[in-house]
LUMFIDO-580645 format. One record per residue: x, y, z of N, C-alpha, C in turn; residue in one letter. Coordinates in steps of 0.2 Angstrom, whole numbers, plus 5000, padded with zeros to 4 digits. Example, Ala and Ser with C-alpha at 12.3 -4.5 7.8 and 13.67 -1.06 7.14 Angstrom:
5066; 4972; 5039; 5062; 4978; 5039; 5066; 4984; 5039; a
5064; 4989; 5035; 5068; 4995; 5036; 5064; 5000; 5039; s
***
This chain:
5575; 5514; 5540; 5579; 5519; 5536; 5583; 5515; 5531; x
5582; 5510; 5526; 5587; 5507; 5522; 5589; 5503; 5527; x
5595; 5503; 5522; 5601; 5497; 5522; 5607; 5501; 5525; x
5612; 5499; 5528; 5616; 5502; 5530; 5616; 5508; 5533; x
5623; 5513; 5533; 5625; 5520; 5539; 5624; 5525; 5535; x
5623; 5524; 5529; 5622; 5529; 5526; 5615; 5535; 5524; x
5611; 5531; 5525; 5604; 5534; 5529; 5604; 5541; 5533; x
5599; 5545; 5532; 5600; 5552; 5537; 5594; 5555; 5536; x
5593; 5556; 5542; 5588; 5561; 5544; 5588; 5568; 5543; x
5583; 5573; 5541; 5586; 5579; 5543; 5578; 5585; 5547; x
5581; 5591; 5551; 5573; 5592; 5553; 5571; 5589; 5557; x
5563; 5594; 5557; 5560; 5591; 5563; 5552; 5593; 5564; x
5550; 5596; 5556; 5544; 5598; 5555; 5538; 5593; 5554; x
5531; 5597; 5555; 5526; 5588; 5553; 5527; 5589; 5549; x
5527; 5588; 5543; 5528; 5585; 5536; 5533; 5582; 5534; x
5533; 5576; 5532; 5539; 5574; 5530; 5540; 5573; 5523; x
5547; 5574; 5522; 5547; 5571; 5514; 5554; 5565; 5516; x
5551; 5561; 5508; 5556; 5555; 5509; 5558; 5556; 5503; x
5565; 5556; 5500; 5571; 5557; 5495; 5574; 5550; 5496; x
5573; 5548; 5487; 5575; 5541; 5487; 5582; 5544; 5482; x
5588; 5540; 5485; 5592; 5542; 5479; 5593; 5534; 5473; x
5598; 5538; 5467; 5598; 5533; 5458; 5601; 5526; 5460; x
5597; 5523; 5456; 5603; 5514; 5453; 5611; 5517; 5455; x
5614; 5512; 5459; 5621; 5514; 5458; 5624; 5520; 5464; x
5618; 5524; 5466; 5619; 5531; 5470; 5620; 5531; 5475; x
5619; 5534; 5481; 5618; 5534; 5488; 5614; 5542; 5489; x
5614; 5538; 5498; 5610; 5546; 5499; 5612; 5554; 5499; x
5621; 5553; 5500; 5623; 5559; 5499; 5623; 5565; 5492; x
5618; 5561; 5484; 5617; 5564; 5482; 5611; 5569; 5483; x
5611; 5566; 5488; 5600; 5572; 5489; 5602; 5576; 5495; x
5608; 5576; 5499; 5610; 5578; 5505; 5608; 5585; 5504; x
5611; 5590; 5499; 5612; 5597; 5500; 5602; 5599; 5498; x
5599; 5595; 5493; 5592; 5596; 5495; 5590; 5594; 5501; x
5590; 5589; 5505; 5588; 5587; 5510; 5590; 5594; 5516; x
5595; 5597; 5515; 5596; 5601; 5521; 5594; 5605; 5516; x
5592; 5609; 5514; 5588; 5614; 5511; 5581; 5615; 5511; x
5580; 5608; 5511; 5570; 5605; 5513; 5570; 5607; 5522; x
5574; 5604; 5524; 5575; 5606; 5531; 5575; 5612; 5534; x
5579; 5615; 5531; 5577; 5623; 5534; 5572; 5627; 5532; x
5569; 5626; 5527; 5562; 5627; 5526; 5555; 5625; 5531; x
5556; 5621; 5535; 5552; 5618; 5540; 5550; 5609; 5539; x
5553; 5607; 5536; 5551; 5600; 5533; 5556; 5594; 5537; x
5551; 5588; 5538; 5556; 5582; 5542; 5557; 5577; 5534; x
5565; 5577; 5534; 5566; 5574; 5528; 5571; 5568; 5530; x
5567; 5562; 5526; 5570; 5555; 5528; 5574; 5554; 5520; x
5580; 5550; 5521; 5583; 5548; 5516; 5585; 5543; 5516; x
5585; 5535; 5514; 5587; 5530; 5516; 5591; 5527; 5512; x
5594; 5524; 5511; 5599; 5518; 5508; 5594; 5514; 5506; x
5594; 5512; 5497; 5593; 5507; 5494; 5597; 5498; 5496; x
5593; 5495; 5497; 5597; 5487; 5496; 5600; 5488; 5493; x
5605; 5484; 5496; 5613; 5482; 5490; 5617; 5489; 5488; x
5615; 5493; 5490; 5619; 5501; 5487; 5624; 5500; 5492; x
5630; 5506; 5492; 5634; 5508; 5496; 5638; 5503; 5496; x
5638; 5498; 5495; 5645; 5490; 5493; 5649; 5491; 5488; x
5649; 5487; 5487; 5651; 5484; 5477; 5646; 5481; 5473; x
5649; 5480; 5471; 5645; 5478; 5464; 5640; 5471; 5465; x
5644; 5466; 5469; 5643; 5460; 5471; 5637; 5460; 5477; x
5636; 5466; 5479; 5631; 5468; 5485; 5626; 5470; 5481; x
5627; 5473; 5476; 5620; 5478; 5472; 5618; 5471; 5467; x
5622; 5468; 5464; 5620; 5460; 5457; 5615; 5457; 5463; x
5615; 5457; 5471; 5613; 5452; 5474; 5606; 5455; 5477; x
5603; 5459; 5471; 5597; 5462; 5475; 5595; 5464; 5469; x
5587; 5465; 5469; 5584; 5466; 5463; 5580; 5472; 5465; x
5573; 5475; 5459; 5570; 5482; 5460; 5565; 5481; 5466; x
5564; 5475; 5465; 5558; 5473; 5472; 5564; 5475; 5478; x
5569; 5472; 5481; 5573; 5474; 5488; 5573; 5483; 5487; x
5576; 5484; 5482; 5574; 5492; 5482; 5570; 5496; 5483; x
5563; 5494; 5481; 5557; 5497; 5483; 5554; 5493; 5489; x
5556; 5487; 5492; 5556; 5488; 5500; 5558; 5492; 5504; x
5563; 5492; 5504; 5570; 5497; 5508; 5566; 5504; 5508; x
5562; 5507; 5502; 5559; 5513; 5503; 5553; 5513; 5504; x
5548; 5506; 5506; 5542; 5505; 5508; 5542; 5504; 5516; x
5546; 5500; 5518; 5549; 5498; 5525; 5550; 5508; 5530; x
5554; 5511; 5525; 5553; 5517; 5527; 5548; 5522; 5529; x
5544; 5520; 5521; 5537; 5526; 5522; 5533; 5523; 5529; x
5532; 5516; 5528; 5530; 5515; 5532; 5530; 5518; 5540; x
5536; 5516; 5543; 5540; 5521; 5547; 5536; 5528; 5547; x
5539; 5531; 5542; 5537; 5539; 5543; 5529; 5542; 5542; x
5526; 5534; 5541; 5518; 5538; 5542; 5514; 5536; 5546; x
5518; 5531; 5555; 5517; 5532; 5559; 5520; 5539; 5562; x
5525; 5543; 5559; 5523; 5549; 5564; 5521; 5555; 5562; x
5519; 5554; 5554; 5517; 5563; 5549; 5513; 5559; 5545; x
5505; 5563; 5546; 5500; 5563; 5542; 5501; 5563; 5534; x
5504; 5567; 5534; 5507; 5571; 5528; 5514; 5569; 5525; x
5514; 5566; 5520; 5522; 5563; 5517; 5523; 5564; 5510; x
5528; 5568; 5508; 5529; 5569; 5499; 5533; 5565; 5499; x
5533; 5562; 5492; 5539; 5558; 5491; 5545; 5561; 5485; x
5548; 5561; 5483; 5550; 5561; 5478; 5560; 5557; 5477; x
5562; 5558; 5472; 5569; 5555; 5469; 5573; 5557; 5466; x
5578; 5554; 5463; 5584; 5554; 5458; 5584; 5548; 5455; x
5581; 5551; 5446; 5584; 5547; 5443; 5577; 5541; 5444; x
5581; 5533; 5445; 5578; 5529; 5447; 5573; 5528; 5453; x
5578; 5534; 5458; 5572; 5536; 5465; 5567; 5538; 5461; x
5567; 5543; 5456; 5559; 5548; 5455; 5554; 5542; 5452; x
5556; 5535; 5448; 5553; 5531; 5447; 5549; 5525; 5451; x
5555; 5524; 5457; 5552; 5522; 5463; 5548; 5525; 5468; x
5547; 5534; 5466; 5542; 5537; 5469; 5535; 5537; 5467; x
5537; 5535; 5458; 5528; 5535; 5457; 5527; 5527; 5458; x
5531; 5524; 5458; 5528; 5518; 5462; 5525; 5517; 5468; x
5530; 5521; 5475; 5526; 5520; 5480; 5520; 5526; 5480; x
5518; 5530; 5476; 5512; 5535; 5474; 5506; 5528; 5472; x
5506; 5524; 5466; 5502; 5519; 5466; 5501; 5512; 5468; x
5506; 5511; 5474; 5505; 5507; 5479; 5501; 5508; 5486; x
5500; 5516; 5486; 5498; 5518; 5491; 5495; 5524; 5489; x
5488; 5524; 5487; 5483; 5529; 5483; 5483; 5533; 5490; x
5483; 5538; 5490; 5477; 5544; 5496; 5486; 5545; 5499; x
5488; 5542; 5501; 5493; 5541; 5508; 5499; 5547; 5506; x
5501; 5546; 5500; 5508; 5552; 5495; 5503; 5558; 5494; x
5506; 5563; 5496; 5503; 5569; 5496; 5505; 5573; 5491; x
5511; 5571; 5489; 5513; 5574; 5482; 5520; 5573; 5478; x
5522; 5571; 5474; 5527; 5567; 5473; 5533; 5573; 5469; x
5539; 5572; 5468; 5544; 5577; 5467; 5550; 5571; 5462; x
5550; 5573; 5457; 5553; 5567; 5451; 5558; 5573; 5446; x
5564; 5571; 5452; 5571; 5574; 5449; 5573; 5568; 5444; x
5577; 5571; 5436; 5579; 5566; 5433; 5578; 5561; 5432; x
5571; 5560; 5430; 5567; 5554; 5431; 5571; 5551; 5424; x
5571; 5541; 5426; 5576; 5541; 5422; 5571; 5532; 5420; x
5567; 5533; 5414; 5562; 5527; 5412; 5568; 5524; 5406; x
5573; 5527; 5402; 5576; 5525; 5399; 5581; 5528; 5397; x
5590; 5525; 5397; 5595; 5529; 5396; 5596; 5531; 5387; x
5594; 5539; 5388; 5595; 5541; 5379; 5598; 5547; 5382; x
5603; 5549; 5384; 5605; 5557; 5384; 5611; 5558; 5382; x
5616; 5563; 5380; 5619; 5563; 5374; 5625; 5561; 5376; x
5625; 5557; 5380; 5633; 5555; 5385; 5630; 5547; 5384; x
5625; 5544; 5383; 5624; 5538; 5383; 5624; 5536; 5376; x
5630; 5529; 5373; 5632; 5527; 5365; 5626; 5524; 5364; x
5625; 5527; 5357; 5620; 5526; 5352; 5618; 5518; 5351; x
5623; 5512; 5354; 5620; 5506; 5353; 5618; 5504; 5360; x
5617; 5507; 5365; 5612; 5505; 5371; 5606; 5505; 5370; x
5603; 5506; 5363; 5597; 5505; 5360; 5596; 5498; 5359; x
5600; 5496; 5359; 5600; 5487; 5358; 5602; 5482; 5365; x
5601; 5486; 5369; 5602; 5483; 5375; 5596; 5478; 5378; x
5590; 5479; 5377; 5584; 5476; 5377; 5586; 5471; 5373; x
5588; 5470; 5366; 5588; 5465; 5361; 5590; 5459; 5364; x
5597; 5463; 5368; 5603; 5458; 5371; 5603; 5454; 5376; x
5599; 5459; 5381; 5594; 5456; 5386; 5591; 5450; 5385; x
5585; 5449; 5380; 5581; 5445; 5379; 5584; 5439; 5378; x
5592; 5438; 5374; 5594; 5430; 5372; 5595; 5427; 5380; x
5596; 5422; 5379; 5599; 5417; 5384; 5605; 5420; 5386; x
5606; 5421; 5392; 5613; 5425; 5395; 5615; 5430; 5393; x
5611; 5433; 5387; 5615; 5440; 5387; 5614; 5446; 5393; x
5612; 5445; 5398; 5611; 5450; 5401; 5618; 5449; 5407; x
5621; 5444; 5405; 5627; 5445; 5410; 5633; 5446; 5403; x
5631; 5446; 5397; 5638; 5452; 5394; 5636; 5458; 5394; x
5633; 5460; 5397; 5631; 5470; 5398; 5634; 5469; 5403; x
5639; 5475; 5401; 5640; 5479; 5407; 5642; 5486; 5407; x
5641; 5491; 5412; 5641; 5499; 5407; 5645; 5502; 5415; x
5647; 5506; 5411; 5654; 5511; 5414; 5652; 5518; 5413; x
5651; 5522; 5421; 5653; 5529; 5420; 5658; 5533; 5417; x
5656; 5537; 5413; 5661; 5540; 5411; 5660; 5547; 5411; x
5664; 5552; 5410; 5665; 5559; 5412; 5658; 5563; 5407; x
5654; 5566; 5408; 5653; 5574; 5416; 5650; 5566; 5422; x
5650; 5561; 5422; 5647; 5558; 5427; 5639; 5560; 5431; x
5637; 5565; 5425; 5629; 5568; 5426; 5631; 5575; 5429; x
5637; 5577; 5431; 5638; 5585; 5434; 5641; 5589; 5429; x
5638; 5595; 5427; 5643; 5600; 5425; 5647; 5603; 5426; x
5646; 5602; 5434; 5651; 5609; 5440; 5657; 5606; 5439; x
5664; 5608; 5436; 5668; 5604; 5437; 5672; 5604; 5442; x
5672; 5607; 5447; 5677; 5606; 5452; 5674; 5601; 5457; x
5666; 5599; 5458; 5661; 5594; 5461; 5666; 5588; 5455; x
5664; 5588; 5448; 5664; 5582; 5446; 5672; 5579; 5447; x
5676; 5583; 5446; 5683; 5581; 5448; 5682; 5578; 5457; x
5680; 5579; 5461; 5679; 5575; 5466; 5675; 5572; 5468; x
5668; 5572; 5464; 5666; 5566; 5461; 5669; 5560; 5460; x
5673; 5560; 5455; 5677; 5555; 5449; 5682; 5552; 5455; x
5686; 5557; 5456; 5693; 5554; 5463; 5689; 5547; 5469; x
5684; 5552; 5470; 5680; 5545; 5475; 5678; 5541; 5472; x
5674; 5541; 5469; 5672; 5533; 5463; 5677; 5530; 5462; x
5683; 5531; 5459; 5689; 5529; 5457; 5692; 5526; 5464; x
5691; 5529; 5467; 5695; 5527; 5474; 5691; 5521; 5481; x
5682; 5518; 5477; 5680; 5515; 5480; 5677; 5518; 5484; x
5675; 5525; 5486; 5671; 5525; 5490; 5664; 5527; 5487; x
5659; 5520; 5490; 5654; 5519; 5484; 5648; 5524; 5488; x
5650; 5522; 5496; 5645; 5526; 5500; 5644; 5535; 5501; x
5648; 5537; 5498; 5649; 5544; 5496; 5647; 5546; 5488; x
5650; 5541; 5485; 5650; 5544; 5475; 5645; 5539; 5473; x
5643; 5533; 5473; 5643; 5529; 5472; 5647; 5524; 5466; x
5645; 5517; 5461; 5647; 5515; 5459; 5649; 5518; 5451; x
5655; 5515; 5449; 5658; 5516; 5442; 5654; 5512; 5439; x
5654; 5507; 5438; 5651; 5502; 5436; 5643; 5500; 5437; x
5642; 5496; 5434; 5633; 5494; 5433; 5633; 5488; 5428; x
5629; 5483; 5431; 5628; 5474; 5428; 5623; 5476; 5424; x
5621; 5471; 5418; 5616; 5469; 5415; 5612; 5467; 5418; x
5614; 5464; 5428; 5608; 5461; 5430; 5603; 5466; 5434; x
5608; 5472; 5435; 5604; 5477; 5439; 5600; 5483; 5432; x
5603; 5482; 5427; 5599; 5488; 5422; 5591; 5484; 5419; x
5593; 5475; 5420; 5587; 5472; 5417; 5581; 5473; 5424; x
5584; 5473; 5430; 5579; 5475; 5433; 5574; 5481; 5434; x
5581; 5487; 5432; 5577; 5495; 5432; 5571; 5492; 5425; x
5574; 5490; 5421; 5569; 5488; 5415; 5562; 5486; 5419; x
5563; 5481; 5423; 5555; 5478; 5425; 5553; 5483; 5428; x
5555; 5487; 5433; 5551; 5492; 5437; 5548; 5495; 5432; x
5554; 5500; 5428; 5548; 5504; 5422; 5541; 5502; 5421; x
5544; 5495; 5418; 5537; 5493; 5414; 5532; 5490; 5422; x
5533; 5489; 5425; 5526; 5491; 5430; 5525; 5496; 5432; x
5530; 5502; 5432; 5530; 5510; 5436; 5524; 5511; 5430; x
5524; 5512; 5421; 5522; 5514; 5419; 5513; 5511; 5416; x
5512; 5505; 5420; 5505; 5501; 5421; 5502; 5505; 5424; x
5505; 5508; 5430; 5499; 5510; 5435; 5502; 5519; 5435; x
5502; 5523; 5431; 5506; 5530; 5430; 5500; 5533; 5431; x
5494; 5529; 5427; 5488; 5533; 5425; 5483; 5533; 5433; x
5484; 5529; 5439; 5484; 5528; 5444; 5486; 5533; 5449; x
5490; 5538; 5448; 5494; 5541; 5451; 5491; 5548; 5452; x
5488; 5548; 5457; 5483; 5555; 5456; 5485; 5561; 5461; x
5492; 5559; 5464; 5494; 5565; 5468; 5498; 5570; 5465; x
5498; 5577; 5465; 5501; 5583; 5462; 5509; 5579; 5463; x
5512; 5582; 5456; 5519; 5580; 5455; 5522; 5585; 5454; x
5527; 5587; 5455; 5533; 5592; 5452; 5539; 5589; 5447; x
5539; 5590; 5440; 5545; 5588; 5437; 5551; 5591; 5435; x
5556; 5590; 5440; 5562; 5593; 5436; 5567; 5587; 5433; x
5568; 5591; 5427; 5572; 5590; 5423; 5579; 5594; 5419; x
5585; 5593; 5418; 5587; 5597; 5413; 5587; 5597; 5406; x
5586; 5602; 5402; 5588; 5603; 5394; 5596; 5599; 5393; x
5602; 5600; 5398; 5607; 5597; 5397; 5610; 5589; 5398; x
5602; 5586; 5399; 5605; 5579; 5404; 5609; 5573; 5399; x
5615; 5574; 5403; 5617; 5569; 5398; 5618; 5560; 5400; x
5612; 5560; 5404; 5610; 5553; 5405; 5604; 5551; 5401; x
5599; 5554; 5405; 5592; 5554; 5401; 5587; 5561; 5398; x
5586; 5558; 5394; 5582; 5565; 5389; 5576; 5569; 5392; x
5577; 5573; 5390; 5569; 5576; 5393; 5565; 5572; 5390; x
5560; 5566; 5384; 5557; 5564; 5383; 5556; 5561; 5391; x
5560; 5557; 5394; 5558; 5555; 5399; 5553; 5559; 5406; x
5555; 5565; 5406; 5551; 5570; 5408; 5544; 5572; 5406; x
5545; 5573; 5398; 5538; 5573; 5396; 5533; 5568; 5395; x
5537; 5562; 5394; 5532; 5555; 5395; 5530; 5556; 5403; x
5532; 5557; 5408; 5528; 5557; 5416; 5523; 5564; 5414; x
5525; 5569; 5413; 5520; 5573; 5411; 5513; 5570; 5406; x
5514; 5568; 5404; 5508; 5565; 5399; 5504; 5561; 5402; x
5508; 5556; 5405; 5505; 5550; 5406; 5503; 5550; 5417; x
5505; 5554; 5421; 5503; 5553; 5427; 5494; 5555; 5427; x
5492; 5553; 5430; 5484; 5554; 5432; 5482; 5560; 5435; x
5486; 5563; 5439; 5485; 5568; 5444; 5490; 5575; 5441; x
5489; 5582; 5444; 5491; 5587; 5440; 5498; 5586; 5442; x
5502; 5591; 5435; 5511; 5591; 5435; 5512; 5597; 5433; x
5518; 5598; 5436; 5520; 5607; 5435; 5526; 5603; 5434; x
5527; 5604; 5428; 5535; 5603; 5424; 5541; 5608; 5424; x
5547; 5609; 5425; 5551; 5614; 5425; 5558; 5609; 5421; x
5559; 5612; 5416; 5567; 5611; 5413; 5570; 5616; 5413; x
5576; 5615; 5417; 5582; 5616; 5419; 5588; 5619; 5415; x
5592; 5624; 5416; 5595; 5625; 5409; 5604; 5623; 5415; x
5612; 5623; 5413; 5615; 5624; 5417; 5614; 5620; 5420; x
5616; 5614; 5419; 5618; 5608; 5424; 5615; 5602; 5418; x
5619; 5595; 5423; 5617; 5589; 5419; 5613; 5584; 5424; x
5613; 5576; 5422; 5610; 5572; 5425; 5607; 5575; 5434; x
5614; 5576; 5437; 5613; 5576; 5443; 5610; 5585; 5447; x
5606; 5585; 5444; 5602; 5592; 5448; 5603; 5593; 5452; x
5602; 5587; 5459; 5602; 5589; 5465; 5609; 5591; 5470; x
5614; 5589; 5464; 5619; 5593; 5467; 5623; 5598; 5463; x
5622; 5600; 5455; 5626; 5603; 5452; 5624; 5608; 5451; x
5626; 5612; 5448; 5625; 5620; 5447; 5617; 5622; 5449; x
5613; 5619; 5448; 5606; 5624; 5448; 5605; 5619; 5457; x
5607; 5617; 5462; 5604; 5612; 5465; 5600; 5617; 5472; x
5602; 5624; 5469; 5599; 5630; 5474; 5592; 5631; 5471; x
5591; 5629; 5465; 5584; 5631; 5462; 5579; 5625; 5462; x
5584; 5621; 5463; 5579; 5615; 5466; 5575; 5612; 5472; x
5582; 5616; 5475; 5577; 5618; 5482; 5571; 5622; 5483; x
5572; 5628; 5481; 5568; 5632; 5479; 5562; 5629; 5477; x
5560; 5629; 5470; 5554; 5623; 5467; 5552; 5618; 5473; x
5556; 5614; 5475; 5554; 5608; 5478; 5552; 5612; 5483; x
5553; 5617; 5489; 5551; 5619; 5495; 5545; 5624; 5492; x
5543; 5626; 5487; 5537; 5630; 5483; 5532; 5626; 5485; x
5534; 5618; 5479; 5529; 5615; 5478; 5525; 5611; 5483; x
5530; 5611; 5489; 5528; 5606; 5497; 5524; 5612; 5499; x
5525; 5617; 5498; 5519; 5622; 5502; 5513; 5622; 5499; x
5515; 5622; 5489; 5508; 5624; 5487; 5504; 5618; 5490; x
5507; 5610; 5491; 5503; 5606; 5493; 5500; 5605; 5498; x
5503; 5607; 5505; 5500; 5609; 5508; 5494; 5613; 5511; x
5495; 5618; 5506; 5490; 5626; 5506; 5484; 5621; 5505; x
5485; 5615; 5501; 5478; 5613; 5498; 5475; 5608; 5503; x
5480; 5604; 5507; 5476; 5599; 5512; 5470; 5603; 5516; x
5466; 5601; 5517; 5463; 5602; 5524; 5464; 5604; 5530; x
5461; 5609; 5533; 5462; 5613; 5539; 5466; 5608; 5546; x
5460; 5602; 5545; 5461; 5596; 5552; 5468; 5590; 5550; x
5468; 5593; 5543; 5475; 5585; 5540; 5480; 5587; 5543; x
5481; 5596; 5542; 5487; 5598; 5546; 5489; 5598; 5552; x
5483; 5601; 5557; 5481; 5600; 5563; 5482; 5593; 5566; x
5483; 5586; 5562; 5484; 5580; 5564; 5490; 5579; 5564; x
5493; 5583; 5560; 5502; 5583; 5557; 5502; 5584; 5565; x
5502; 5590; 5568; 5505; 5594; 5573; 5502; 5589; 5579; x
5496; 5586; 5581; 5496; 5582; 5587; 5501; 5577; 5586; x
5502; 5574; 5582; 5506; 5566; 5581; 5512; 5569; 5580; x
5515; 5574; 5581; 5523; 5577; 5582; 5525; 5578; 5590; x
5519; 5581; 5592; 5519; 5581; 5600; 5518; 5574; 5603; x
5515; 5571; 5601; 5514; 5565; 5602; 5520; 5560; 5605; x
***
C-alpha cells in the first residue's frame, strides 16, 4: 500500500479499484471518492506515492519511476485477491494510470483519468511556465525552478479551500499536501509524460475522462489529447463548477456518480466466469 500511514483501504467488494492521488498530493484527496466507490459495492485501495506526505526533501529524493512502483507494488497486491482492477487518478495519478494500463495490457479493466495533468497550462498557471522545458535543458537550470501554490489551490469551494490553505501553510503535507514543487520533481513528471504518451496508443482498456471547463491548473486540451490519443474506447465528460481538484470540490458527488456508472458499465461487459472468479478469490 505505498509509503507511509497514509494509505487506506476502503470496502469489501470483488472488484477492486486503485486511486492514485497528484505530484505533491496525498491520498486524502481521493478519500470522499474512495468512500463513495465503496458504498457502491467496490474494494478500493489508495496508496501513498514515494517521497509524498514529507517535505520537500523527501519528494527531491525520489523520482517518477519510485512513484510508479509504489503503485505497481500495490496493484500487484490487489490482483492476488480481485480478478478484476480499474485503475484510475488525480492529475499525475490519471497519468500514472495509463501507465500501469500499458505495463500491464489485459490485467486494467478499465482506467478512470481525473484531471489528467500532461502539462501545466490553466488559467492559474503564469504565462512564462511555457519556457520551463527551455530552462530545464541548460545545465542546472532545473534546480532554479521552483513553483508555489497559490490560491484557489485547484478548489472553488471556498470554505474547503480556506482549510485547505491553513493546512499546507501549517505543514501538514499528509493531509493538504505540499506548497511548494522542485524543478527536480516537475522534470521528472516531464519524463513520465513523454513515456505515458509512447505507449497511449497501447492502452486498449475502456476509460472515463473527467475533466473541468474551469480547471485552473491544467486545460481541457489535456483531456482531449487522452481522448484522441488512448487506443481503447473513452467517454469524456467536462465538468462545469469546480476547479483542478474534482474529487473534492463542488462537483465531487457527480464524480462518484460517473465513476460508480462507469465501473459497472465495465463490468456488465466482462464475462460471465471473470466475475464468478472475482467472487471465489474473496471467499478464498
Amino acid at each position: 500500500m505505498g509509503e507511509g500511514d497514509a494509505s487506506f483501504v476502503l470496502g469489501s467488494g470483488p472488484v477492486a479499484v486503485l486511486l492514485i492521488h497528484g505530484l505533491t498530493g496525498t491520498p486524502t484527496e481521493l478519500r470522499r471518492v474512495a468512500q463513495g466507490l465503496a458504498k457502491r459495492g467496490y474494494t478500493v485501495y489508495v496508496p501513498t506515492l514515494a517521497g509524498h506526505c514529507g517535505d520537500n526533501a523527501d519528494l527531491q529524493a525520489t523520482g517518477w519511476k519510485d512513484w510508479y512502483e509504489s503503485v505497481r507494488k500495490t496493484f500487484v497486491g490487489i490482483r492476488q485477491r480481485h480478478e478484476q482492477v480499474i485503475v484510475g487518478g488525480l492529475s499525475m495519478g490519471a497519468v500514472l494510470s495509463m501507465h500501469m494500463a500499458a505495463e500491464h495490457p489485459g490485467q486494467v479493466a478499465g482506467l478512470m483519468l481525473y484531471s489528467t495533468t500532461l502539462r501545466y497550462d490553466g488559467w492559474n498557471i503564469p504565462k512564462a511556465a511555457v519556457l520551463t522545458p527551455l530552462l530545464m535543458a541548460i545545465p542546472f537550470g532545473v534546480h532554479l525552478c521552483r513553483f508555489n501554490e497559490t490560491s484557489p489551490y485547484g478548489i472553488k469551494d471556498a470554505r474547503l479551500r480556506a482549510i485547505v490553505e491553513r493546512q499546507m501553510k501549517a505543514g501538514e503535507s499528509s493531509n493538504a499536501g505540499l506548497l511548494t514543487m522542485s524543478g527536480v520533481n516537475v522534470r521528472e513528471l516531464h519524463r513520465l509524460v513523454a513515456v505515458v504518451k509512447k505507449g497511449m496508443r497501447t492502452v486498449k482498456a475502456p476509460a472515463l475522462i473527467l475533466h473541468s471547463i474551469e480547471d485552473d491548473i491544467t486545460s481541457r486540451w489535456n483531456a482531449d489529447y487522452c481522448e484522441k490519443h488512448l487506443g481503447g474506447p473513452v467517454t469524456k465528460v467536462m465538468l462545469d463548477n469546480c476547479y483542478h481538484m474534482i474529487t473534492v470540490d463542488l462537483q465531487y458527488r457527480k464524480v462518484i456518480t460517473l465513476s460508480a456508472d462507469f465501473i459497472d458499465g465495465v463490468i456488465e461487459q466482462l464475462p460471465a466466469e471473470a466475475v464468478s472468479l472475482n467472487d471465489q478469490r474473496q471467499m478464498a
